[in-house]
C-alpha positions in Angstrom: 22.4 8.6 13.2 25.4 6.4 14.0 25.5 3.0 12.5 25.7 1.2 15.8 22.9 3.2 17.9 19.5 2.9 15.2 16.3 2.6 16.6 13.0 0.0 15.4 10.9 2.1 13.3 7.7 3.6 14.5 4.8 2.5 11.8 1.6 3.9 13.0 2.2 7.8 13.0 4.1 10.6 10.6 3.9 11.6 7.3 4.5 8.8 4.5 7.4 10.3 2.4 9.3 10.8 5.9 8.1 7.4 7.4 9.5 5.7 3.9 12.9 7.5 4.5 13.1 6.0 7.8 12.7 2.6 6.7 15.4 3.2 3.6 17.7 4.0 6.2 16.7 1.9 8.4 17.2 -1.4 6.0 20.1 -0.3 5.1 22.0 0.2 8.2 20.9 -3.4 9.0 22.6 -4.4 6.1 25.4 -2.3 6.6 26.0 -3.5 10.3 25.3 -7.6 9.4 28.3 -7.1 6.8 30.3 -5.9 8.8 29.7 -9.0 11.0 30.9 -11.2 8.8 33.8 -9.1 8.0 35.6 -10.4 11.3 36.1 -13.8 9.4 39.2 -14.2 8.3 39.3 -15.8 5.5 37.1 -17.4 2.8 37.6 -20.7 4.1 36.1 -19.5 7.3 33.1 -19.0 6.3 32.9 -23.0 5.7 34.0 -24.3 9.0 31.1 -25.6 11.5 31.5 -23.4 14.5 28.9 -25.7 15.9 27.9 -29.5 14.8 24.4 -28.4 15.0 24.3 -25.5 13.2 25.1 -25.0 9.3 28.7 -23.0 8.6 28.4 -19.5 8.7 28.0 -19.0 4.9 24.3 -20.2 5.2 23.8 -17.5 7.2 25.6 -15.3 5.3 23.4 -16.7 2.5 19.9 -16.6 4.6 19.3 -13.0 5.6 19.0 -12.1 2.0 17.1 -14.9 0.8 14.7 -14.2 3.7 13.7 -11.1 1.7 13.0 -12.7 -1.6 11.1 -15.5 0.2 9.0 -13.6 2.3 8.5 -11.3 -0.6 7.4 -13.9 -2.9 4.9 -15.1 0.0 3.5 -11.9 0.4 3.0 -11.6 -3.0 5.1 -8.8 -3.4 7.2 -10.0 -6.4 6.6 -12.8 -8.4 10.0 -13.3 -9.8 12.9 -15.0 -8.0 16.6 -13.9 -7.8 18.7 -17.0 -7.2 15.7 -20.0 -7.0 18.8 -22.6 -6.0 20.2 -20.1 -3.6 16.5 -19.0 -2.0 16.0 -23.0 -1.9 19.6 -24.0 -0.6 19.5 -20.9 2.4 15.9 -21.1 3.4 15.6 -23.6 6.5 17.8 -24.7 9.1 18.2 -22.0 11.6 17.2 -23.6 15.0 17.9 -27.0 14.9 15.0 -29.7 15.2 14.5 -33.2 14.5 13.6 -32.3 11.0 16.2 -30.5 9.8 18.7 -31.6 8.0 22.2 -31.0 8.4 24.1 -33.0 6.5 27.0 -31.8 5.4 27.0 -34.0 2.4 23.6 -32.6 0.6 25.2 -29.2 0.3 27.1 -27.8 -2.7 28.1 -24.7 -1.0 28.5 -21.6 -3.4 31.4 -19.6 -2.9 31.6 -16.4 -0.3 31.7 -14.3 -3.5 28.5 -15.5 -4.8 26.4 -14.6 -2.2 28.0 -11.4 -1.7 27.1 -10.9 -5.4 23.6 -12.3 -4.4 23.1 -10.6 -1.5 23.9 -7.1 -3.5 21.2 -8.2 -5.7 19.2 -8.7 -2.9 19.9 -5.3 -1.4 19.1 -3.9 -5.0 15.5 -4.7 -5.5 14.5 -4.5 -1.5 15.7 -0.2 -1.8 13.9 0.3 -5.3 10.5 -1.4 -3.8 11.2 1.0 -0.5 11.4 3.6 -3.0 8.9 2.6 -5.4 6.1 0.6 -3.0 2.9 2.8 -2.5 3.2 3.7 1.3 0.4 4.6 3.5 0.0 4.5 7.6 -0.6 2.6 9.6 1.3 -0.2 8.2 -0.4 -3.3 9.1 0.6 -7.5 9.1 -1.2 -6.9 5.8 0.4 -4.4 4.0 3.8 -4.9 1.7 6.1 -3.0 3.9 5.1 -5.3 7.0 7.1 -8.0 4.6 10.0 -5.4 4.6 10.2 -4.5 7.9 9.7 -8.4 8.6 13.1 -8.6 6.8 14.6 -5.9 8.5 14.1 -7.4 11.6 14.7 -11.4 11.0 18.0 -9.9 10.0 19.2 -7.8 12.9 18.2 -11.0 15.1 21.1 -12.5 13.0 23.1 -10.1 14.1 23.0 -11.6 17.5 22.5 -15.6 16.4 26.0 -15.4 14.3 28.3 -13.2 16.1 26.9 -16.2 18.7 28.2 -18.8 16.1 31.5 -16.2 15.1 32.3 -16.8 19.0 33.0 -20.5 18.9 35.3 -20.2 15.7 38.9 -21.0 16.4 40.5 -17.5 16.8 42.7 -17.6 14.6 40.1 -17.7 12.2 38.7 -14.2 13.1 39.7 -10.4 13.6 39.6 -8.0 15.9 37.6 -4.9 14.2 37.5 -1.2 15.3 33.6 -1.3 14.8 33.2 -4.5 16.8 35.4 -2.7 20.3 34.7 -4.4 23.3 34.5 -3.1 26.1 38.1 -2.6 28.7 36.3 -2.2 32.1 36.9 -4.9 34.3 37.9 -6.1 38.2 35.9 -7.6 41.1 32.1 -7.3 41.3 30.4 -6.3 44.4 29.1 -8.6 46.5 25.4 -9.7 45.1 22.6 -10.1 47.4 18.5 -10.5 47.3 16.3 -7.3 47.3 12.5 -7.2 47.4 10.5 -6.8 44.1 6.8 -6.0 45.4 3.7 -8.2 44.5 1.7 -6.6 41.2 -0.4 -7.4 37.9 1.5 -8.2 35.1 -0.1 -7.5 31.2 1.3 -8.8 28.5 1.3 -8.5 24.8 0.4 -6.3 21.7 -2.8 -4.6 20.7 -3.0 -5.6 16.7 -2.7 -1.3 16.5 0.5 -1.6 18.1 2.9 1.6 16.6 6.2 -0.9 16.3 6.6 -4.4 14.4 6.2 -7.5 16.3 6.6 -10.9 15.6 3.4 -13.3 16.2 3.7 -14.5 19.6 3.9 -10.7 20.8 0.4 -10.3 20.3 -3.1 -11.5 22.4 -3.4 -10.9 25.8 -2.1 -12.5 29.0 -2.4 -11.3 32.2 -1.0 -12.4 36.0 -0.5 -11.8 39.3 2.6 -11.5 40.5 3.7 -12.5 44.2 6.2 -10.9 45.6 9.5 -11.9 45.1 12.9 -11.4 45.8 15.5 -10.9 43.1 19.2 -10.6 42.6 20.7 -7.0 42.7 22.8 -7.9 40.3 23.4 -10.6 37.1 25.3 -13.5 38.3 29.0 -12.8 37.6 32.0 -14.8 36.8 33.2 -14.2 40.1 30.1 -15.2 41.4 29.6 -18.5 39.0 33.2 -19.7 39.4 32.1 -20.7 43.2 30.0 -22.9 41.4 32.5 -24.5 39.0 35.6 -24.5 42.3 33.0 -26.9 44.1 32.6 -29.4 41.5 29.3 -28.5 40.4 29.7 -30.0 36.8 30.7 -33.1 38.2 27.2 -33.6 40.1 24.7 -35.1 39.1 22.4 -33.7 42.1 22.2 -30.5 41.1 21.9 -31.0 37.6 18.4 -31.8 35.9 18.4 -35.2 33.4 18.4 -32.8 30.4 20.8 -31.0 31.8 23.3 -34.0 32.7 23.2 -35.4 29.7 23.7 -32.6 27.9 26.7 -32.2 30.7 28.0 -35.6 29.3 27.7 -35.2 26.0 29.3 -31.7 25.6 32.2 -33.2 28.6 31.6 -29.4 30.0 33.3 -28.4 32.9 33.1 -24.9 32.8 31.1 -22.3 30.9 31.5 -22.7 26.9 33.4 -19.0 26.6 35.9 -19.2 29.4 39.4 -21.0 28.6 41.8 -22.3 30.9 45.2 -22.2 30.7 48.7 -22.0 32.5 47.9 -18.4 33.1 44.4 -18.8 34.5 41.5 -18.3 33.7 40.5 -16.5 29.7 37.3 -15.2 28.4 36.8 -15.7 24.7 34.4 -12.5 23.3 33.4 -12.2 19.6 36.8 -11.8 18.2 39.2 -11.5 21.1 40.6 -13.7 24.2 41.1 -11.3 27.0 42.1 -12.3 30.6 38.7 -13.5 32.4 37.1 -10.1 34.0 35.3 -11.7 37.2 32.8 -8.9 37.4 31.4 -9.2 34.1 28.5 -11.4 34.1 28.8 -15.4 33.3 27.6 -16.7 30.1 25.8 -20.2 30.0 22.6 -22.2 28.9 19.6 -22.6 30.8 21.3 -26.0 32.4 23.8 -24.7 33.2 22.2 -21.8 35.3 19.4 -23.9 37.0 22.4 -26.5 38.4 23.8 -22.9 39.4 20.3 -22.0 41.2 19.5 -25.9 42.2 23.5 -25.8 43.9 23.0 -22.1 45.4 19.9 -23.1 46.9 21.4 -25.5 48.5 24.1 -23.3 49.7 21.8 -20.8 51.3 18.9 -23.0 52.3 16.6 -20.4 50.1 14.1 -21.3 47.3 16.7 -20.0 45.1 15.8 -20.6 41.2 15.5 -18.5 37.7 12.8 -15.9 37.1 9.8 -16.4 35.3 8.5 -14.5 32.2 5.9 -12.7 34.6 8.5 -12.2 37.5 11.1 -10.7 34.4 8.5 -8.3 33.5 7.1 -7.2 37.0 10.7 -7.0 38.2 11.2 -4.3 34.6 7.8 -2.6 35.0 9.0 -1.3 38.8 12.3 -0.5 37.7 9.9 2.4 35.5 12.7 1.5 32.4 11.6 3.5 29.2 11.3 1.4 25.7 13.2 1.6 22.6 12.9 3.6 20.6 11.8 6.4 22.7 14.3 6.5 25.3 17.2 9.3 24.8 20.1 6.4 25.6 20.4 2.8 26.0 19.5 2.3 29.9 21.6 -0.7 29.7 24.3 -2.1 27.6 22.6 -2.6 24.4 21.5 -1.5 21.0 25.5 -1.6 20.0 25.1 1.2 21.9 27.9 1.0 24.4 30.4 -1.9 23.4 30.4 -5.2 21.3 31.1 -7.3 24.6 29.4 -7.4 28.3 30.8 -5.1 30.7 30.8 -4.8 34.4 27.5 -6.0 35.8 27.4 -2.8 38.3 27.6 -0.2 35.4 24.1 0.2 34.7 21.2 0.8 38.0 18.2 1.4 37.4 16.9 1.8 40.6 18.1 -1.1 43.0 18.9 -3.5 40.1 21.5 -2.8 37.5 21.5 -4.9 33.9 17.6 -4.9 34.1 17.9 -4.5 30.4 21.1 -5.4 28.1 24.5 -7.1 29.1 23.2 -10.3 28.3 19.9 -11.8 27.5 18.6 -13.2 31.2 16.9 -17.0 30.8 13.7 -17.6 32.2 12.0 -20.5 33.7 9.3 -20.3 31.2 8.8 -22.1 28.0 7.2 -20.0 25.5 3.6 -20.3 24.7 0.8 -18.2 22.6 -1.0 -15.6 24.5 -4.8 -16.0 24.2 -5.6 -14.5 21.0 -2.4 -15.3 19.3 -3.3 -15.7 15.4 0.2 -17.0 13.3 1.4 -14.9 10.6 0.7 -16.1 7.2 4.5 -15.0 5.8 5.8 -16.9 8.0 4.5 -19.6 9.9 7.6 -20.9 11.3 8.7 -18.2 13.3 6.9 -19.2 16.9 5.1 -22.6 16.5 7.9 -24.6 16.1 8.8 -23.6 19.8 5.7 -24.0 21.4 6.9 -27.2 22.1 7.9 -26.5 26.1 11.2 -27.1 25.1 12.0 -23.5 24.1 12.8 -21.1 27.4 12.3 -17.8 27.2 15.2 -15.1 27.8 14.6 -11.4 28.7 16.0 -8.5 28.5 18.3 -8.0 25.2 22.4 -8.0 25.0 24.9 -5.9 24.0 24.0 -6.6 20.9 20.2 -6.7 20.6 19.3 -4.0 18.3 15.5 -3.0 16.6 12.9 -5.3 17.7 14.8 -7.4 20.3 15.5 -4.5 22.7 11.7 -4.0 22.9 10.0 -4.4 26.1 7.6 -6.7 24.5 9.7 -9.0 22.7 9.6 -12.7 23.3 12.4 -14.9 22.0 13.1 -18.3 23.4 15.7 -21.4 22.8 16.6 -24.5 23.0 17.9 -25.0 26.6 21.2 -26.2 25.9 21.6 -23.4 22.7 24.3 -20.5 24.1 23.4 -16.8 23.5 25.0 -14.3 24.5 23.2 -15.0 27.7 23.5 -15.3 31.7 21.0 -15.0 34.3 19.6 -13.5 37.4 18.4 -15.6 39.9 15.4 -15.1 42.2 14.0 -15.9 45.8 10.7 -17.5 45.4 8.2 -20.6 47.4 6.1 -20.0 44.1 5.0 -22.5 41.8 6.7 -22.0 38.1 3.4 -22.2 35.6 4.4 -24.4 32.6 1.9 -23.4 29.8 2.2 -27.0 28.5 -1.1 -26.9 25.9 -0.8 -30.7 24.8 -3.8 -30.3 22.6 -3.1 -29.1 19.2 -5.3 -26.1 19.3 -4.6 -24.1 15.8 -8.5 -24.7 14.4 -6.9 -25.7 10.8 -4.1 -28.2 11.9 -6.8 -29.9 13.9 -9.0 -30.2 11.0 -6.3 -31.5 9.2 -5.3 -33.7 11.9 -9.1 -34.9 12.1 -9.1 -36.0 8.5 -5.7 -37.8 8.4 -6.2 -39.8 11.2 -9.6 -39.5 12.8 -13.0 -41.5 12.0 -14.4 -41.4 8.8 -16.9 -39.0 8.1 -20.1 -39.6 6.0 -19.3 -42.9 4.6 -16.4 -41.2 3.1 -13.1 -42.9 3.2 -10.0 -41.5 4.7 -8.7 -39.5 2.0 -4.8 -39.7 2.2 -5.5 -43.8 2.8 -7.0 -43.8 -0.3 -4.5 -41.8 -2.0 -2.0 -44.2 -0.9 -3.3 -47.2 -2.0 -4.0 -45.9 -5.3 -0.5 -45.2 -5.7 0.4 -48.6 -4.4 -1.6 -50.4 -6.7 -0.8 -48.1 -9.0 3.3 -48.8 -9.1 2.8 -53.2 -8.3 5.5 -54.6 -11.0 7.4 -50.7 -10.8 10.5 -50.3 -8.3 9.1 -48.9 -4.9 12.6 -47.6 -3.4 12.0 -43.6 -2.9 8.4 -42.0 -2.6 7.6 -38.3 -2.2 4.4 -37.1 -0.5 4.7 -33.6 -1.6 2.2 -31.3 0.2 1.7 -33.9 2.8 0.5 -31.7 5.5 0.1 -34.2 8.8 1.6 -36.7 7.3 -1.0 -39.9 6.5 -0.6 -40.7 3.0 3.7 -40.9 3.5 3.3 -43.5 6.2 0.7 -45.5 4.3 3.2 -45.2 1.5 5.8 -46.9 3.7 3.3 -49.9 5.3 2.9 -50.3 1.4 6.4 -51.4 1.0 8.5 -47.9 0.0 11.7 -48.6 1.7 12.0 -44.5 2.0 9.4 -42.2 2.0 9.9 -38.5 2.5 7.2 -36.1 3.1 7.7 -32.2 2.6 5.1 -29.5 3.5 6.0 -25.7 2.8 3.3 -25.1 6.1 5.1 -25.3 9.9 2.0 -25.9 11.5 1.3 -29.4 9.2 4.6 -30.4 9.2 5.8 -30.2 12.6 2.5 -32.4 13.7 3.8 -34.9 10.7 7.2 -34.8 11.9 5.9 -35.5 16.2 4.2 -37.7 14.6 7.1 -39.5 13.2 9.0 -39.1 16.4 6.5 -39.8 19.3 3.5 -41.9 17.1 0.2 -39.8 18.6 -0.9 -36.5 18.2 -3.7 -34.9 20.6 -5.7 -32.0 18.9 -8.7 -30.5 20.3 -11.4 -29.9 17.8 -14.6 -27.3 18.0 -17.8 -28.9 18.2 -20.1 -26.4 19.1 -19.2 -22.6 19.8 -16.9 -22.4 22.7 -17.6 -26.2 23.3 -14.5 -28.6 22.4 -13.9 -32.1 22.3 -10.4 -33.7 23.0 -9.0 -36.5 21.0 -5.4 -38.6 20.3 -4.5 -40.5 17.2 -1.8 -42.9 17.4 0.2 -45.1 14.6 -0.4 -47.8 16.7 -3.7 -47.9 16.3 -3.3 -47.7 12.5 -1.2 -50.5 12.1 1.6 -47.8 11.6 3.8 -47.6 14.2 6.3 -50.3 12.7 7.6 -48.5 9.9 8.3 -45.0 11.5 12.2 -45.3 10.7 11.5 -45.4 6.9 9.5 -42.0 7.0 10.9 -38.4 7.0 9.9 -35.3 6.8 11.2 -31.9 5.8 9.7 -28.2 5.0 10.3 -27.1 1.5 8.8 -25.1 -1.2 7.3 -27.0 -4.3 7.9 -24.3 -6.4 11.3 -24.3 -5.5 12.8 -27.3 -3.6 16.3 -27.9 -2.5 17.9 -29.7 -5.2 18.7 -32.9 -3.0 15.1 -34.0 -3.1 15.2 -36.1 -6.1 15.4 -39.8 -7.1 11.8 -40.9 -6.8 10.1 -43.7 -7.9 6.6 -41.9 -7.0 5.2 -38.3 -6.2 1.9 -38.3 -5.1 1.3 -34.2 -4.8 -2.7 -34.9 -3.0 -4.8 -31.4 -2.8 -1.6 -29.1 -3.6 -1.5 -27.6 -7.0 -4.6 -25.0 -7.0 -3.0 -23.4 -3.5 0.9 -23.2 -4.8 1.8 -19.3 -5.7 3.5 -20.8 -9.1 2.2 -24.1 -10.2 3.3 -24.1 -13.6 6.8 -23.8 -12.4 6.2 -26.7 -10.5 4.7 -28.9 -13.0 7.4 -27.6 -15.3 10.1 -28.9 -13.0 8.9 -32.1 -11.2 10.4 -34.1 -14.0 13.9 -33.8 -12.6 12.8 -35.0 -9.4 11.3 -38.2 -10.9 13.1 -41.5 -12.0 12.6 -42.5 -15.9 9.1 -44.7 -15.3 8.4 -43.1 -12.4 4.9 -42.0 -11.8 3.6 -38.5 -10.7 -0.1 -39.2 -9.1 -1.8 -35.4 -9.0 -5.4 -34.9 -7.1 -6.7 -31.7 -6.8 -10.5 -30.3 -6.5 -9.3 -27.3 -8.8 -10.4 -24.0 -6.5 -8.3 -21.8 -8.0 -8.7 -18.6 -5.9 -6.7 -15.5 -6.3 -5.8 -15.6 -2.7 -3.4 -18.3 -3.2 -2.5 -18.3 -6.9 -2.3 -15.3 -9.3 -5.0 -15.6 -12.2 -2.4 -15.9 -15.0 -1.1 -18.8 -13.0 -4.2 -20.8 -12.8 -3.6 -24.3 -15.0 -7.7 -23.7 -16.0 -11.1 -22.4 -14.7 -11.0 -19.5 -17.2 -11.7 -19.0 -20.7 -9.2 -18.1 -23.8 -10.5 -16.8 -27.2 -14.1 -17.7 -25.8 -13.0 -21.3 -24.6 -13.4 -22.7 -21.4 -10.0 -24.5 -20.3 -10.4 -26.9 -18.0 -7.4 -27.1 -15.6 -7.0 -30.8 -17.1 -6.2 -29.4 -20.1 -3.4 -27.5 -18.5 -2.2 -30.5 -16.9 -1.9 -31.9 -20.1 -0.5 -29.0 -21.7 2.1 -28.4 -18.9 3.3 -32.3 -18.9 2.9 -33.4 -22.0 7.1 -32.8 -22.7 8.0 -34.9 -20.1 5.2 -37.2 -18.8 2.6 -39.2 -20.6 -0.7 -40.0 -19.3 -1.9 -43.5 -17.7 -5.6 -44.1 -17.6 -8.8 -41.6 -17.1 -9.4 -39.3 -14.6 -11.3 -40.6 -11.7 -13.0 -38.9 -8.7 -11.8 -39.3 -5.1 -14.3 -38.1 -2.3 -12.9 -36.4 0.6 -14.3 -34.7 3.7 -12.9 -32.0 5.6 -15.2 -31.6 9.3 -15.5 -28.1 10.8 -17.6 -28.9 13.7 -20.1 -31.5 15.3 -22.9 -30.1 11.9 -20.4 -28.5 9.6 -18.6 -30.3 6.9 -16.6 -29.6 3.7 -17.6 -32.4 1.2 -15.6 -32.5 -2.0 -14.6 -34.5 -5.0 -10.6 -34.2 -6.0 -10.1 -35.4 -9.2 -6.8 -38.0 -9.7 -4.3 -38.2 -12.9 -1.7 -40.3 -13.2 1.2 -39.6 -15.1 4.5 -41.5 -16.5 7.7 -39.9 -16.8 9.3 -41.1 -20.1 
């Protein structure tokens, strides 16, 4: 099979030797193709350079496709040994930027290209020998080892498309045309676009768990809709088209621009789309690794802003309720255009899969029936925010991959580009941005008096973030005080007469115990949380001061609360909280320099908690305290039995898990006072509590 035309693998069906061949080749044509990505920079240097201010340099992703592997792989408790724990710490997080990340350029020690070339070899090594080695059996299910594999496989081939994004914006003399990477030499005027009828129709949506192909999260559950009729553009919106737009001054009104839009307008000073240059010789287009003379039918390339001003303007033009798609229209408008999926169809019916060219080309090449670019080209954006199907469960390997966007700030886009390969050229996939983020991404714009559904849910609904959220910052329970609160002012009472500059609430899930740390006088207090779903409500927390959550109080029956900071006494000292996802078994090295670590309920559920207790130290300042509760449930589920601190017995003796404690910091820390119990009390439902004693250590670091 060529390198640039492979095909998602099909996991339910065939025989197991063959199906584990499939998936060797399969990872490593992935690997193949994102090298020779980042073989169009030019030199080393390049790698370094910020193609954009809110994205890392290109060696972190250079860096984060491999360390996805290990990371995942350690999660799934596939391997328990690590390749490169600074480099799977320092190339983890920071992919789509949010108000919690952290792009400083200044907290990164950036290894050299060679490194992680040497790394990412590495990498490659031990992901072929488990393919090779793994026990393989079908179906292959979210459960099973090689879901974390092909989870890899994936997350890197959308890479593919999220640097060669980021490779675009580079200064071009920083980059090189390749052979591989041939765009495509077709170009002239478009035909004239018009509005054709896309009948009325039910709509289903999303993935049986049984599904034969991988999916990511939000694929799954069910949603169903019907459809009015619609009319939709025959074709994308071309340059030709779009340059109409930018000729009548449409950057430089505000009417047609929403107040996102116009101020991201005024911060980016655009007057045009981002790709297209102008100079003495007219208009340019700038493609992956070329500038080529602007080809008017190929289609235009802009953010969701920029499109709906294009729709708001052209509505205005044509008097018509002219506007984007929705995810339902996008899919009625592919189900009557009868468009086989990948991997089954024979050849791409579009321009995609790198199946065709590494550009766009003509937006009248491909019909499929009366529309042409249904699929590929570029990715079309949507009106729609993305949202969980009823049903949708998160994956456990990775949590962050769809909550973090179901935020309604996240649009949708449809359809795959030229170079959406393996999961992303799927009917069923479901991949949405920021609205000002560029993809390699236009639109088609359709004729519709229908409402647009917003599937705004502005309850926290995830049953275990709303527990959590419930015991933070909801009413006590059973005489039982608020258990992070109490945390908090142990510590605080605890470090009276001790410097109280840097705290860390390490595990600190929604995020009480850091702000009570703050109120307390720390004049910084950061909070990390390896979970997305806990720290993202921590971190809206921080921005916005309330969280709503709806909580289960009797079968199907729910009741519907907010907590606010304000009604805490909190909201004043927002600015001197932070928080951040990391790993405590493996955090980034610029988390260090504290006075106090209070790690609450978080050592019996790490996968390696002697590797954190054996490195805290070098996070903590010389008489700095390290406050530990924990009601010591060591279950196998979360911690392998030869990593349990205690609750086992050696040579006939019980060891207690204080004893490991002991044992574990006793070359670095010293104990301070006895052990003493601290209620806390997680609620289920209206009848249904979790009452439970942690017990509390304090330690000194000498």
């Amino acid at each position: 099979m060529e390198l640039r035309n492979t095909r998602t693998t099909i996991l339910n069906e065939g025989d197991p030797e063959q199906k584990r061949a499939e998936i060797l080749e399969y990872f490593h044509r992935t690997f193949d193709i994102d090298e020779k990505l980042y073989e169009t920079l030019k030199y080393d240097d390049t790698f370094y350079l910020r193609a954009d201010q809110l994205r890392h340099p290109l060696i972190f992703y250079f860096g984060h496709t491999a360390t996805f592997f290990i990371n995942k792989l350690t999660i799934a408790r596939v391997i328990d040994t690590r390749i490169n724990p600074r480099f799977e710490s320092m190339f983890a997080v920071g992919v789509d930027e949010m108000s919690w990340d952290d792009l400083d350029a200044t907290h990164y020690d950036w290894p050299t290209r060679q490194a992680v070339k040497e790394y990412r070899d590495k990498a490659r090594e031990l992901v072929d020998g488990l393919i090779r080695g793994l026990p393989l059996k079908l179906p292959i299910t979210w459960e099973d080892p090689f879901w974390a594999i092909m989870m890899g496989i994936e997350h890197e081939r959308i890479h593919l498309e999220t640097s060669s994004v980021l490779i675009r914006q580079l200064p071009i003399d920083q980059v090189v045309q390749l052979p591989f990477w041939d765009i495509c030499r077709e170009a002239g005027e478009p035909p004239v676009n018009g509005l054709l009828p896309v009948p009325g129709g039910k709509v289903s949506l999303g993935k049986p768990g049984d599904h034969p192909l991988y999916g990511w999260d939000n694929e799954y559950g069910r949603h169903e809709a019907e459809v009015a009729g619609f009319k939709a553009a025959c074709l994308l919106t071309s340059n030709r088209e779009y340059l109409a737009f930018v000729e009548a001054g449409g950057y430089r009104e505000q009417r047609w621009w929403t107040e996102e839009g116009w101020n991201w307008r005024n911060f980016r000073e655009a007057e045009h789309p981002l790709f297209w240059l102008k100079g003495d010789g007219g208009w340019k287009l700038r493609t992956m690794a070329s500038v080529i003379d602007l080809p008017w039918n190929w289609p235009v390339e802009v953010n969701y802003l920029e499109a709906k001003a294009f729709c708001a303007w052209k509505s205005a033009q044509s008097g018509l309720p002219i506007r984007l798609p929705t995810e339902d229209e996008w899919n009625r408008l592919r189900d009557v255009s009868a468009i086989p999926d990948q991997p089954w169809w024979e050849r791409a019916p579009g321009n995609i899969n790198l199946e065709y060219w590494s550009s766009s080309c003509p937006v009248d090449r491909f019909r499929s029936g009366d529309f042409y670019d249904v699929i590929g080209n570029v990715w079309q954006w949507t009106e729609t925010p993305i949202y969980p199907f009823h049903g949708f469960k998160i994956h456990p390997w990775y949590d962050d991959f769809s909550t973090p966007t179901f935020d309604t700030r996240h649009n949708l886009i449809k359809g795959g580009s030229w170079i959406s390969t393996g999961n992303e050229a799927t009917r069923d996939s479901r991949y949405a941005f920021r609205r000002h983020f560029f993809q390699h991404a236009g639109f088609r714009y359709v004729e519709s008096a229908a409402p647009v559904e917003v599937h705004q849910d502005q309850y926290e609904t995830d049953a275990l973030a709303a527990e959590y959220c419930d015991a933070h910052y909801g009413a006590e329970h059973l005489g039982v005080p608020n258990f992070p609160a109490t945390c908090a002012e142990i510590c605080l009472r605890l470090m009276e007469g001790r410097p109280r500059r840097h705290a860390l609430d390490l595990g600190c899930a929604v995020g009480r115990a850091a702000f009570e740390l703050a109120r307390g006088g720390f004049e910084r207090v950061t909070g990390l949380d390896f979970s997305t779903r806990f720290f993202r409500l921590a971190a809206r927390m921080q921005e916005e001061g309330y969280l709503r959550y709806a909580f289960p109080e009797e079968g199907e029956i729910l009741s519907f609360h907010e907590i606010g900071l304000a009604d805490l006494g909190l909201d004043g000292i927002r600015e001197r909280v932070e928080f951040f996802q990391a790993d405590a078994c493996n955090l980034p090295e610029k988390f260090t320099g504290y006075d106090l670590v209070l790690a609450a309920n978080l050592i019996d559920r790490l996968y390696s908690p002697r590797r954190f207790l054996s490195t805290i130290h070098e996070r903590i300042n010389s008489g700095g305290l390290l406050v530990i509760t924990s009601p010591y449930t060591w279950l196998e589920e979360f911690t392998k039995k030869e990593e349990w601190l205690g609750g086992y017995k050696d040579a006939g003796e019980n060891v207690t898990t204080l004893d490991g404690l002991k044992e574990m910091l006793a070359p670095h820390f010293r104990q301070i006072g006895e052990p003493r119990d601290i209620p806390f009390v997680i609620r289920e439902s209206r009848r249904k509590f979790q009452h439970s004693l942690a017990e509390l250590t304090v330690w000194e670091r000498r």
